[in-house]
C-alpha positions in Angstrom: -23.9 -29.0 -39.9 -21.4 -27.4 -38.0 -18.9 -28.9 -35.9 -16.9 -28.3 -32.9 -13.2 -29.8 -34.3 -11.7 -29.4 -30.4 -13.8 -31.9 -29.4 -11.7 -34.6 -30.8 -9.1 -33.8 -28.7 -8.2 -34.1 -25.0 -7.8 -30.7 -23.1 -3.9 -30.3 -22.0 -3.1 -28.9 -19.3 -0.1 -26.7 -18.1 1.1 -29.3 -16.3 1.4 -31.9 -18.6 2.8 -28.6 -21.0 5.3 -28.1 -18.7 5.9 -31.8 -18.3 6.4 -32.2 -21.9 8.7 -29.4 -22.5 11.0 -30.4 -19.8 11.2 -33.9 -21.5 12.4 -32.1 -24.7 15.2 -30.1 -22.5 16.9 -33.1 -21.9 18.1 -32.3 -18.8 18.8 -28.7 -18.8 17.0 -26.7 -16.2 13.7 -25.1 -17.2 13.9 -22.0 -15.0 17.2 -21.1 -16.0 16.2 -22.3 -19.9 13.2 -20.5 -20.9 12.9 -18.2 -18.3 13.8 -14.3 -18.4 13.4 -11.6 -15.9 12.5 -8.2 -17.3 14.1 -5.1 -16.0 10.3 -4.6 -14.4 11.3 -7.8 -12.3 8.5 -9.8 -14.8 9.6 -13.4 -14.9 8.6 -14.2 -18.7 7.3 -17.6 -19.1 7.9 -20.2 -22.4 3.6 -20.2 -22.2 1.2 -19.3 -20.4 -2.3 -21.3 -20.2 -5.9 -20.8 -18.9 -5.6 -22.7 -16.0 -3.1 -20.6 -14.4 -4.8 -17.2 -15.3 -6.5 -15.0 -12.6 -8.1 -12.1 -13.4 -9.1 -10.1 -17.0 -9.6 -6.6 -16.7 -11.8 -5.0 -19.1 -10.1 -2.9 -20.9 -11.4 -0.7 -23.8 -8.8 -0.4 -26.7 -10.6 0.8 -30.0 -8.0 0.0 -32.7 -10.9 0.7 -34.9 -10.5 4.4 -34.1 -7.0 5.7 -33.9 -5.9 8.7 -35.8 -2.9 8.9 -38.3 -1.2 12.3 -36.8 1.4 14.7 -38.5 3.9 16.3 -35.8 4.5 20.3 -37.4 7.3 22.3 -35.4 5.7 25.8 -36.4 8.7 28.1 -37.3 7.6 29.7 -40.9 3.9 30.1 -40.4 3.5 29.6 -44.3 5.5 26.9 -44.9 3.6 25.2 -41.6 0.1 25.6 -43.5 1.6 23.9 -46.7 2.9 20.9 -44.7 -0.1 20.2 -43.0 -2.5 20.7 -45.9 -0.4 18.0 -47.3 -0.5 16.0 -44.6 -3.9 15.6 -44.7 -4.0 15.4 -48.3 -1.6 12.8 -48.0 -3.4 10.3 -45.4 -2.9 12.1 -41.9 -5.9 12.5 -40.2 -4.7 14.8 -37.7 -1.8 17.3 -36.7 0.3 18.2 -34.2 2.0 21.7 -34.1 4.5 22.2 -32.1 4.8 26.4 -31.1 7.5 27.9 -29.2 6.3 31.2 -28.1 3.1 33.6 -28.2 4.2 35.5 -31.2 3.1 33.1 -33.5 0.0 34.5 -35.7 -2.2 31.5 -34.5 -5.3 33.1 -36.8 -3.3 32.6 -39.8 -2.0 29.4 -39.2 -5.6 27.9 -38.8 -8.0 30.1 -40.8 -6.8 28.3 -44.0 -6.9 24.9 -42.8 -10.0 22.0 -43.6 -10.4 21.4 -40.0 -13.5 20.4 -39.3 -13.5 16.6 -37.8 -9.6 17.1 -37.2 -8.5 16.6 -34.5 -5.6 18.9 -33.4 -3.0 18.9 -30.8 -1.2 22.1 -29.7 2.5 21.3 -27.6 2.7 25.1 -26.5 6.1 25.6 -24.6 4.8 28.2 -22.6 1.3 29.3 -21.6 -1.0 32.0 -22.1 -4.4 32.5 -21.1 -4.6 35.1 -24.6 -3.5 32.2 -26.9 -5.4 29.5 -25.5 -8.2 32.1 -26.2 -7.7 32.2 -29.8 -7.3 28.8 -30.2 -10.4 27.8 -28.6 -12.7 30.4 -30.5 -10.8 29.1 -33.7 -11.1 25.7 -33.2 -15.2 26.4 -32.2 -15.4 28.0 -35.4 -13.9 25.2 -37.6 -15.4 22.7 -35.9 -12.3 20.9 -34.8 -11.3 18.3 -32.4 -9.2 20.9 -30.4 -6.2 19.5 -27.9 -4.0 22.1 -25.5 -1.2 20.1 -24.7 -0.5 22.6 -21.2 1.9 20.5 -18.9 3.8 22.5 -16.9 5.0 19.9 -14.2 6.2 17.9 -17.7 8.1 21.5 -18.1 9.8 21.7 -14.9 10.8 17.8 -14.9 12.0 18.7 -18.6 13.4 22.0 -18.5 14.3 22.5 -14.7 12.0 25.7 -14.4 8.6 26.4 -14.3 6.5 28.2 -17.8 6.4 31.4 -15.1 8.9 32.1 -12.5 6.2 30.8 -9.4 4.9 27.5 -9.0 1.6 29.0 -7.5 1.3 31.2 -11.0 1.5 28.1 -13.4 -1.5 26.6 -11.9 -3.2 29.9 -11.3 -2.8 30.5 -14.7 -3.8 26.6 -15.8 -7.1 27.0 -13.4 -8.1 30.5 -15.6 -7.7 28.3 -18.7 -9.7 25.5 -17.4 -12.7 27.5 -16.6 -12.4 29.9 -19.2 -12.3 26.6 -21.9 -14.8 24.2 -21.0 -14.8 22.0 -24.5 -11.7 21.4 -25.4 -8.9 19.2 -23.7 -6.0 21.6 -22.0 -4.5 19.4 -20.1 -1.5 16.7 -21.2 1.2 14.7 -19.4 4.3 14.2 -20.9 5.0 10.3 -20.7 7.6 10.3 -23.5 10.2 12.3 -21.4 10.3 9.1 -18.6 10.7 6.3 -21.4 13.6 8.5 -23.8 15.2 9.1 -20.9 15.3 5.5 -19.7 12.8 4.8 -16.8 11.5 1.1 -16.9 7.9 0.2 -17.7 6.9 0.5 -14.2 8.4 3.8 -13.3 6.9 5.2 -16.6 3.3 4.3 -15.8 3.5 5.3 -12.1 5.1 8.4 -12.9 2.7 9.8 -15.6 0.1 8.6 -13.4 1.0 10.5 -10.3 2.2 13.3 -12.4 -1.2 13.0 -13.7 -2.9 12.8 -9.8 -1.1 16.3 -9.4 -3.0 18.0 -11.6 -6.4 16.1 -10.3 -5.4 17.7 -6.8 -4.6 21.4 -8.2 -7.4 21.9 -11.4 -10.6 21.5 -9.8 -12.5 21.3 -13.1 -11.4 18.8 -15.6 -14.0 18.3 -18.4 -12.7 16.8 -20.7 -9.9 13.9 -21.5 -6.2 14.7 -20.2 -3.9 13.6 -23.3 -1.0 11.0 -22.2 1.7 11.5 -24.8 3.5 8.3 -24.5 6.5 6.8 -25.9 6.8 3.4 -27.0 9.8 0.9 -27.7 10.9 -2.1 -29.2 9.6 -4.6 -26.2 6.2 -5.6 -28.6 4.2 -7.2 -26.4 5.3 -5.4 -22.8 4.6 -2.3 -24.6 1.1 -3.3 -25.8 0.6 -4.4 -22.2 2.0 -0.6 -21.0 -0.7 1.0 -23.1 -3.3 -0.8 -21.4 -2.5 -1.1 -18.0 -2.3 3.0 -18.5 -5.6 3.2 -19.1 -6.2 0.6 -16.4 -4.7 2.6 -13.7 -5.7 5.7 -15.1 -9.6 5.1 -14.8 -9.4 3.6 -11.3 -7.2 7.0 -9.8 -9.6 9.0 -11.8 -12.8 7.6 -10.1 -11.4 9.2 -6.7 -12.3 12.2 -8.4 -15.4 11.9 -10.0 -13.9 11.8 -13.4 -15.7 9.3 -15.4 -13.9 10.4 -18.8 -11.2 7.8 -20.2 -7.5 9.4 -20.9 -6.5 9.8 -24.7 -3.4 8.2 -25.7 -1.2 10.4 -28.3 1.8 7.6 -28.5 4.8 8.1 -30.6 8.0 5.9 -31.4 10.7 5.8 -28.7 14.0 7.6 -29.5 16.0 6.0 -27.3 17.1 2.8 -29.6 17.3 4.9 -32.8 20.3 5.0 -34.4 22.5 7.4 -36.6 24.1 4.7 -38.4 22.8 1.6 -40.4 19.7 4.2 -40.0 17.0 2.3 -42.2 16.7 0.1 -39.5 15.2 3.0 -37.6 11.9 2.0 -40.2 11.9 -1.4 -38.4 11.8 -0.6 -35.4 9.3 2.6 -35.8 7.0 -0.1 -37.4 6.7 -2.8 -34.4 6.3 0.3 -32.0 3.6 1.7 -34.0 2.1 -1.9 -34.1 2.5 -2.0 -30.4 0.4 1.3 -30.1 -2.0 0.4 -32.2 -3.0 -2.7 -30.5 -2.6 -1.1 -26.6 -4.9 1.5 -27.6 -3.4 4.1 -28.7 -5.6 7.3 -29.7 -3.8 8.9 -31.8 -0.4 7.9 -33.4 2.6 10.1 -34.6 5.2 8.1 -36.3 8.9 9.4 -36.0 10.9 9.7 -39.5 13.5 7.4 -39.6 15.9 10.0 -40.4 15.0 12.1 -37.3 18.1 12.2 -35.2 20.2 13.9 -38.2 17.8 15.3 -40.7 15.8 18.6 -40.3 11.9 18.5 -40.9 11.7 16.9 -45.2 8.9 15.8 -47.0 10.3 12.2 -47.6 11.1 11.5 -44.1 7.6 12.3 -43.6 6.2 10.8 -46.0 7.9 7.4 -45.3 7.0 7.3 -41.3 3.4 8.3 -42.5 3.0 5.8 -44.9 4.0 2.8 -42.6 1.3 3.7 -40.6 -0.8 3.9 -43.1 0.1 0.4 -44.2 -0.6 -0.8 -40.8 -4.2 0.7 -41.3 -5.0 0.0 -44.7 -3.6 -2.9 -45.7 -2.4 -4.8 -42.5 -6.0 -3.7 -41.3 -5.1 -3.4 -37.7 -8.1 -1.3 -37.2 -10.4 -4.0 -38.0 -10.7 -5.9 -34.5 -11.6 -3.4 -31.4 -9.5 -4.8 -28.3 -7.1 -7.1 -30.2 -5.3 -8.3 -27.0 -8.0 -9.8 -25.4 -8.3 -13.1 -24.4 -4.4 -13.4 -24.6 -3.0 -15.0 -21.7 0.3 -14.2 -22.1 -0.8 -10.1 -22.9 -3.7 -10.2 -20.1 -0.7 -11.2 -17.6 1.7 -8.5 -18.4 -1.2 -5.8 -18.3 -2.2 -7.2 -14.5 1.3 -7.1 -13.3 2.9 -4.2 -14.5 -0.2 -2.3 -13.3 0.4 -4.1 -9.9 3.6 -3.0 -9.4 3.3 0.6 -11.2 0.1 1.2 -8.6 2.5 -0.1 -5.6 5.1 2.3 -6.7 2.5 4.8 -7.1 1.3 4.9 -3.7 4.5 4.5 -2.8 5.4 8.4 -4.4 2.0 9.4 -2.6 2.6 8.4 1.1 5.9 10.4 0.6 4.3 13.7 -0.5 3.7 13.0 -3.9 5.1 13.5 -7.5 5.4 17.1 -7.6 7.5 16.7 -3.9 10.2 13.9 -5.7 10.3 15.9 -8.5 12.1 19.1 -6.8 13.7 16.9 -4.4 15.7 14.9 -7.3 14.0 11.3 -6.6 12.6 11.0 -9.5 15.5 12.2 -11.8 17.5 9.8 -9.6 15.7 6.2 -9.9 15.0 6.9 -13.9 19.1 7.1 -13.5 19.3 4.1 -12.2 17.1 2.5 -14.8 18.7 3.8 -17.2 22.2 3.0 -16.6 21.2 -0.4 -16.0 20.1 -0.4 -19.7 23.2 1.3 -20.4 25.4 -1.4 -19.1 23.6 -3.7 -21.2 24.0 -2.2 -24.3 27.7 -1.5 -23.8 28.5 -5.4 -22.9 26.3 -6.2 -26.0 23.8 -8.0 -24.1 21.1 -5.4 -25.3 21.4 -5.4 -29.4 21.1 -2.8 -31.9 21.4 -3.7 -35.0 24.3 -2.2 -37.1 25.2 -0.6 -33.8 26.5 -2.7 -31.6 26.2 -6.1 -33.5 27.1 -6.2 -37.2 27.9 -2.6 -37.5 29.0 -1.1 -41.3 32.5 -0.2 -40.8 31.9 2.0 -44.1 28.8 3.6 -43.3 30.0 7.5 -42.8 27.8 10.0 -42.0 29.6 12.9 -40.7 28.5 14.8 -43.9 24.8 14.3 -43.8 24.4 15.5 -40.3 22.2 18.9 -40.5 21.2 18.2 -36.4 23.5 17.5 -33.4 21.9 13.9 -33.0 23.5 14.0 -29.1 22.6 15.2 -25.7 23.0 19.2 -25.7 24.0 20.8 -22.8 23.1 24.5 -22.3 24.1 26.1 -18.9 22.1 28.0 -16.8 20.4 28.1 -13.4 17.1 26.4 -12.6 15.0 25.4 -10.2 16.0 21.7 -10.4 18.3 19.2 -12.3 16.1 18.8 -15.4 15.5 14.9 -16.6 17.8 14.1 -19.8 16.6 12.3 -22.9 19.5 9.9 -23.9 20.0 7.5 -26.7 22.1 4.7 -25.9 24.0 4.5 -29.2 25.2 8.1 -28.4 28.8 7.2 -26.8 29.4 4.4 -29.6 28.0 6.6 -32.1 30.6 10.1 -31.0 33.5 7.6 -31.3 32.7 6.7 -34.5 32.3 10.1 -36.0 35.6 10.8 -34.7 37.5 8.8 -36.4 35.6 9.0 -39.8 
């Protein structure tokens, strides 16, 4: 017969908790002990119990389902279709190709390919009504899972100009493709641009969200899931909390519309606190992201290489970053348990308040004329600044750690030679319509100094 083992003990409560573990402080102040305030003004607690928790949202995170994805920049059409056949060979369950312009042969690059029950993403860096055709009657054809990554606000925050010279054209244009492809996803937001290039937690989930509520005011029909692509960091649990107070958020904004379809997360390491040097430890921090998007909910997953910064496209780098993830699947078994952050306090908390504040700031960016307005009027570009230098301050006082970085660095680690990327912010003059957002590392100033004297 089965018993109930908590029985034979007394319920404690956070009271007597907290009672308990000031005891053991001896004196020292609890607040300013075991307390910590998050740059999203989250006051961290040593514990967090039953009796003090509010509200749980339900939150669908199916862990069970998320795909092992292959990024592909598509430069030598031949050399693309050997890499992702691979891939697939290889454990990646879907791909992501990357194309520049319209002059790729996109009926080569997919005729070849074992499609069918793939699903595959397209980042286009420019749009065409023409190639969105061909994909779409391809992708029918081969039975694929078919996403059009189109984001042309995510261009003009990235790029400072629109894919066309007029505003009004891009979304002339994006309405054509929306009606003209009714069963496949066209739509994306670029979330990963707001994270590398330092925004906190809360700016990056209001911001994709209202640069998401842009689109939901412009493209009248929307039938099918808008991708997020979404970068994660090193913050485990705040970025499993992230994830899901996305989705959150994202539901209740998309009610307003009559859009009952849930976004699909397409998250990716962070490159912000990846490093040139000491850079094996890139695979450690790659690997908690990944677990972070795996328990927020993350659709899809595309692992970065932990030689990224400084190595072209290789098969081992690819190999490696797809292997960790499929570790995590197949032998950590993280897609075993469908919405693995339930019923944790401490998670359920962060999800509730970072999607309190993120929908303050949100309406916030709405009663003063919305994203699209703050873009081209340089607020956005401005307050991710200010985040970002914050966590630049912090990293250059040694407060924020990178490992073999700033802390413990290997004075004889060189690797001016093996550089076959420029691993730094590029700058490449010309005019645009606004002051484009900057991805920035923070090892990059450390980093320049010590090349220099190698």
């Amino acid at each position: 017969m089965a018993t109930n083992l908590f029985e034979d003990f007394d319920p404690v409560s956070s009271k007597q908790w907290k009672q308990k573990i000031q005891f053991e402080l001896k004196g020292a102040d609890y607040n300013n002990t075991l307390i910590w305030n998050s740059p999203e003004d989250i006051k961290v607690k040593p514990f967090y119990h039953k009796d003090e928790f509010t509200k749980a949202y339900a939150i669908t995170t199916k862990a069970s389902e998320f795909k092992i994805c292959q990024n592909i920049f598509v430069f030598d059409i031949e050399k693309s279709i050997e890499r992702a056949v691979d891939s697939l060979n290889r454990g990646a369950e879907s791909l992501r190709f990357t194309i520049e312009n319209d002059t790729v042969d996109i009926s080569k690059l997919l005729e070849n390919l074992p499609l069918e029950n793939v699903s595959v993403y397209f980042n286009l860096n420019f749009i065409s009504i023409d190639f969105v055709a061909k994909i779409n009657q391809i992708g029918s054809q081969k039975k694929a899972n078919i996403f059009i990554n189109l984001d042309p606000i995510g261009q003009l925050a990235k790029d400072g100009n629109w894919f066309s010279t007029h505003e009004k054209t891009n979304f002339d244009t994006l309405n054509l493709i929306a009606t003209a492809t009714p069963n496949h996803s066209i739509l994306s937001i670029d979330a990963s641009l707001y994270q590398n290039a330092g925004a906190n937690m809360v700016q990056q989930i209001a911001y994709s969200l209202a640069h998401a509520n842009e689109y939901f005011n412009r493209i009248p029909i929307i039938n099918n899931p808008i991708v997020f692509q979404v970068a994660v960091g090193t913050n485990y649990f705040f970025e499993i909390a992230k994830l899901r107070a996305i989705r959150l958020l994202y539901q209740l904004i998309a009610k307003e519309y009559n859009h009952n379809l849930d976004c699909h997360l397409f998250v990716t390491p962070t490159k912000r606190n990846k490093t040139l040097y000491d850079y094996n430890v890139n695979m450690l921090r790659t690997t908690t992201e990944c677990m972070s998007a795996v328990l927020g909910g993350a659709d899809a997953i595309a692992n970065l290489p932990y030689d990224a910064l400084y190595h072209k496209d290789n098969e081992f780098g690819d190999r490696i970053a797809r292997n960790q993830l499929l570790v995590l699947k197949n032998e950590s078994y993280f897609d075993k348990v469908n919405n693995p952050a339930d019923g944790s306090y401490y998670i359920e908390t962060l999800t509730n308040q970072l999607a309190e504040k993120a929908l303050v700031l949100f309406k916030d960016i709405e009663a003063n004329g919305g994203f699209l307005k703050q873009l081209n009027e340089g607020i956005i570009k401005r307050k991710i600044q200010e985040s970002a230098d914050k966590e630049q301050a912090l990293f250059d006082s040694g407060k924020e750690i990178l490992l073999g970085t700033n802390k413990y660095p290997n004075k004889e680690d060189h690797m001016k030679q093996d550089l076959e990327l420029f691993p730094f912010v590029k700058i490449n003059p010309r005019k645009t319509l606004i002051t484009p957002i900057i991805e920035k590392r923070l090892a990059e100033k450390i980093e320049q100094e010590r090349l220099d004297l190698e």
